[in-house]
C-alpha positions as CSV (number, residue, x, y, z in Angstrom):
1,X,0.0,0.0,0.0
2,X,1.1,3.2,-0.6
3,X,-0.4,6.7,0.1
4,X,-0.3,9.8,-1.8
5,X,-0.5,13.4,-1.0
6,X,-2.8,15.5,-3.5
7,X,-3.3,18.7,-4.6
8,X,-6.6,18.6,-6.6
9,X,-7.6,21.5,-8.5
10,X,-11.6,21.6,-9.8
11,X,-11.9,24.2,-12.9
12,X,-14.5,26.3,-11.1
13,X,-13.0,26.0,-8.0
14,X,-15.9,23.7,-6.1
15,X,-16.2,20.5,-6.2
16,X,-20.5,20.3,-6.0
17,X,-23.2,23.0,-6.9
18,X,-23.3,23.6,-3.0
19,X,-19.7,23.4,-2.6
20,X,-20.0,26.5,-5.0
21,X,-22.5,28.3,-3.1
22,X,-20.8,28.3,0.0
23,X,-17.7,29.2,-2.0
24,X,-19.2,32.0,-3.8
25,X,-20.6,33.5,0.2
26,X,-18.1,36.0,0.5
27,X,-18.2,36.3,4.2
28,X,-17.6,32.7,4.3
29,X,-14.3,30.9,4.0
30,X,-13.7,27.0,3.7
31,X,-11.0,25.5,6.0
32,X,-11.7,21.8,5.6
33,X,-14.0,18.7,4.8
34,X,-13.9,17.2,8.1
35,X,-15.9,13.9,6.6
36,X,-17.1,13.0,3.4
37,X,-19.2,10.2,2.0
38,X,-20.9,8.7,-0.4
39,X,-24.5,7.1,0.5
40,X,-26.3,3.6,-1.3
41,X,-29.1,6.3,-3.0
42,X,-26.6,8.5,-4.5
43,X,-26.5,11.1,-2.2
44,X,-23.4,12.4,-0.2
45,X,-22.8,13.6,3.5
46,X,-20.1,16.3,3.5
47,X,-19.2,17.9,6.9
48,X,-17.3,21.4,6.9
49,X,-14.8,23.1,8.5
50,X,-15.9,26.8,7.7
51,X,-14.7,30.7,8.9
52,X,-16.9,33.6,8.9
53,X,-20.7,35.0,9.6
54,X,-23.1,32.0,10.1
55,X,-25.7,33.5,9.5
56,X,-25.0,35.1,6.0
57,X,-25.0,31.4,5.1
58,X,-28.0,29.6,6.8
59,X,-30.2,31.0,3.9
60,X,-28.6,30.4,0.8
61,X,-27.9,27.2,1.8
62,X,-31.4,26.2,3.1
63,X,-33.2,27.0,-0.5
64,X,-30.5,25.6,-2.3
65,X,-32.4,22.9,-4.8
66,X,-29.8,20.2,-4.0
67,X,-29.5,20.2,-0.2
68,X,-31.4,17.8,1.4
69,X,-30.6,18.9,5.2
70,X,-28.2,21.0,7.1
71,X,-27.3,21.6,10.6
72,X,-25.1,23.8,12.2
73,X,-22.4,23.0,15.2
74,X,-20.9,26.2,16.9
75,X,-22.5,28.7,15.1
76,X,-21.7,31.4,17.4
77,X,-18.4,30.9,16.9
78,X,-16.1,32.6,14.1
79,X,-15.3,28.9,12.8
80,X,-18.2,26.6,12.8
81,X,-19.4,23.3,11.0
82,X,-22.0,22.9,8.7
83,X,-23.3,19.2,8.3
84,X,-24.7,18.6,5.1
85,X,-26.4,16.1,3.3
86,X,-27.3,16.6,-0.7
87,X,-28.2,15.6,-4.0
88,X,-25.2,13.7,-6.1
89,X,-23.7,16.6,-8.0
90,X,-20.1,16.9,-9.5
91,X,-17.4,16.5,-9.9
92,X,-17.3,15.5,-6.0
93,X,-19.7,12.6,-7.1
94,X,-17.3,11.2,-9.9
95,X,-14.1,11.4,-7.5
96,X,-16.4,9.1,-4.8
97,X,-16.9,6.8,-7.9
98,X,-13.5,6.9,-8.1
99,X,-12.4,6.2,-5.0
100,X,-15.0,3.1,-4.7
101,X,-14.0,2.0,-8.1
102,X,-10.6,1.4,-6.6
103,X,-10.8,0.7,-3.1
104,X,-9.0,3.6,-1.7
105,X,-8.9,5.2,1.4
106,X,-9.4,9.3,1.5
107,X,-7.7,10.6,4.3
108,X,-9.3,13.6,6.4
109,X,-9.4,16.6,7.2
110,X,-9.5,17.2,3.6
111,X,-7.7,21.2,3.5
112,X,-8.8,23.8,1.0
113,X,-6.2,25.7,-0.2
114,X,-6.5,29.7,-0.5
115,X,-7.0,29.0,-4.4
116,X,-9.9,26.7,-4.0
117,X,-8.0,24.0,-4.3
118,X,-8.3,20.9,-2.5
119,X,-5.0,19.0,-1.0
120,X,-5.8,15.2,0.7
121,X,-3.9,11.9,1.0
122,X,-5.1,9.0,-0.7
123,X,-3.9,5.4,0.6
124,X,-4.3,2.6,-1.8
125,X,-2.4,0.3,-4.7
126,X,-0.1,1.9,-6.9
127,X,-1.9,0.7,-9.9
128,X,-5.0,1.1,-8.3
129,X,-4.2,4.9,-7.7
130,X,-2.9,4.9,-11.3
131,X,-5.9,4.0,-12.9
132,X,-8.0,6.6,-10.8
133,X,-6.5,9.7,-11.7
134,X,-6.5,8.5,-15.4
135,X,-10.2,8.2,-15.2
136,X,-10.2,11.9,-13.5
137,X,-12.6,14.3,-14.8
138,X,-11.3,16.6,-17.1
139,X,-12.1,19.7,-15.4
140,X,-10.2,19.0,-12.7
141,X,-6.3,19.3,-12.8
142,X,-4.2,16.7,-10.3
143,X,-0.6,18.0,-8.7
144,X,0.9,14.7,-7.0
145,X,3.0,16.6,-3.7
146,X,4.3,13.3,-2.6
147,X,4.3,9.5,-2.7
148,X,5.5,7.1,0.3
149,X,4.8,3.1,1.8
150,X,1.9,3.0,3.6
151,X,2.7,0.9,6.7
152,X,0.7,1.5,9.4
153,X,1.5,-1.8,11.6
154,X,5.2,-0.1,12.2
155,X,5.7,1.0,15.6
156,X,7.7,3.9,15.4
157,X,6.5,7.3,16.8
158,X,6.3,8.5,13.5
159,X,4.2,6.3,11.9
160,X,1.5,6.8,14.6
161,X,0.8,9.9,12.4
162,X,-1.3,10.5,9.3
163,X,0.6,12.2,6.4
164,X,-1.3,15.5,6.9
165,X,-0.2,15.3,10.6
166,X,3.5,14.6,9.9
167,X,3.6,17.2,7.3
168,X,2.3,20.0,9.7
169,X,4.3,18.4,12.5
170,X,7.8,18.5,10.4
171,X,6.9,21.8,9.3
172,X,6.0,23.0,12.7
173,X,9.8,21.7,14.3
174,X,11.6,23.3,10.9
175,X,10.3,26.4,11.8
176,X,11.3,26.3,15.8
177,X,7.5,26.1,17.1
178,X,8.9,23.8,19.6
179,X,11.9,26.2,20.7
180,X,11.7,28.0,24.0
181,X,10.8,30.6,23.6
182,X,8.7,29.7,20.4
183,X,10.1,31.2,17.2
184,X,6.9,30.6,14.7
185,X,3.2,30.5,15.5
186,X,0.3,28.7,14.3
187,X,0.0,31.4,12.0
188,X,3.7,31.0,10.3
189,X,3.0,27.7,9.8
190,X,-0.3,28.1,8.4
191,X,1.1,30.9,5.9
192,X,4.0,28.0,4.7
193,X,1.6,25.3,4.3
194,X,-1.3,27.8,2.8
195,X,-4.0,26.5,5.4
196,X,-6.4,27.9,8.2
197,X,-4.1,28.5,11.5
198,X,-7.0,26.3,12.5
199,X,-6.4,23.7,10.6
200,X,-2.4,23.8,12.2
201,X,-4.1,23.6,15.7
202,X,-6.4,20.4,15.0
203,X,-3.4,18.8,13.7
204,X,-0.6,19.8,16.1
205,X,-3.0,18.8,18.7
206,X,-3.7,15.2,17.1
207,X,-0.1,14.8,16.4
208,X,1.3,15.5,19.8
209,X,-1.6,13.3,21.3
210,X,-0.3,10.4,19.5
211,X,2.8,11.0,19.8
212,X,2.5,11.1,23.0
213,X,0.6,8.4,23.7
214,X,3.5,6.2,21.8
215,X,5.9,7.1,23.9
216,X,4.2,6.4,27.3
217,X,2.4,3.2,26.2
């Protein structure tokens, strides 16, 4: 097995018709898809990672034709989640075909760039991953970032992480987060990796659990 780091690029910048409505809310930013899946019927269940005003969003995204239901989780807060579940559109319905067409993994938190794009790590066959990003639809371009072994019986400390979770980690120790006193903030990292500072504290967090939790046991 092997996993590969992504950078997927959609020609319109969304990924679904209500992908683009929430990207096209501009007092709403998208950090990350915290879950995504595909249902039996042909629906999907996406759950966001979003920054801004709430409440600018609740009605567009309630009359929308292709949303079935939404909820909101902490929407007093500047960031907040919106649960969603919708009406097969694409291409995010294609790259689920995809990824069931070849029986691979999508990691998550799936991280949207500040160009729209979308970078995620994908664990599966090397042929396997081959043969899906031929099939890829054309309006979407594909950057490959990196390609390792997927091995996740090893029991170094290490490979206790994802490869989103090592990449922020590694980043985080290049840039003397971990120095006293610190010499980069969640911010610097962010900027490097082009992500929410958010997004750097969900995975710092995760990383250091683990890590952690290796090392005492």
């Amino acid at each position: 097995m092997r996993y590969f780091d992504f950078t997927l690029t959609p020609e319109d910048g969304a990924i679904h018709p209500v992908d683009r409505a929430i990207a096209e809310t501009g007092a709403i930013s998208r950090i990350s898809l915290m879950h995504i899946d595909a249902l039996g019927d042909g629906t999907g269940v996406l759950l966001y990672r979003l920054e801004g005003n709430s409440e600018i969003l609740v009605p567009d995204i309630g009359d929308h034709p292709d949303v079935i239901s939404y909820d909101l989780l902490d929407a007093d807060d500047e960031e907040f989640h919106l649960y969603l579940h919708i009406e097969p559109g694409n291409p995010a319905g294609a790259l689920m075909m995809l990824a069931e067409k070849y029986a691979l993994m999508i990691d998550t938190p799936i991280d949207f760039t500040r160009r729209g794009a979308l970078r995620l790590t994908v664990i599966g066959a090397h042929d396997m991953v081959k043969g899906a990003i031929e099939e890829l639809p054309d309006d979407i371009s594909v950057n490959i970032e990196q390609v390792g072994s997927y091995t996740p019986d090893r029991q170094d400390t290490l490979s206790e992480l994802t490869e989103r979770q090592l990449e922020v980690f590694r980043k985080a120790v290049e840039l003397g987060y971990y120095e006293i006193p610190r010499k980069a903030t969640h911010e610097d990292i962010a900027e490097r990796l082009e992500c929410a500072p958010s997004t750097v504290d969900e995975h710092l967090r995760k990383a250091e659990s683990r890590v952690l939790r290796t090392l005492v046991g």
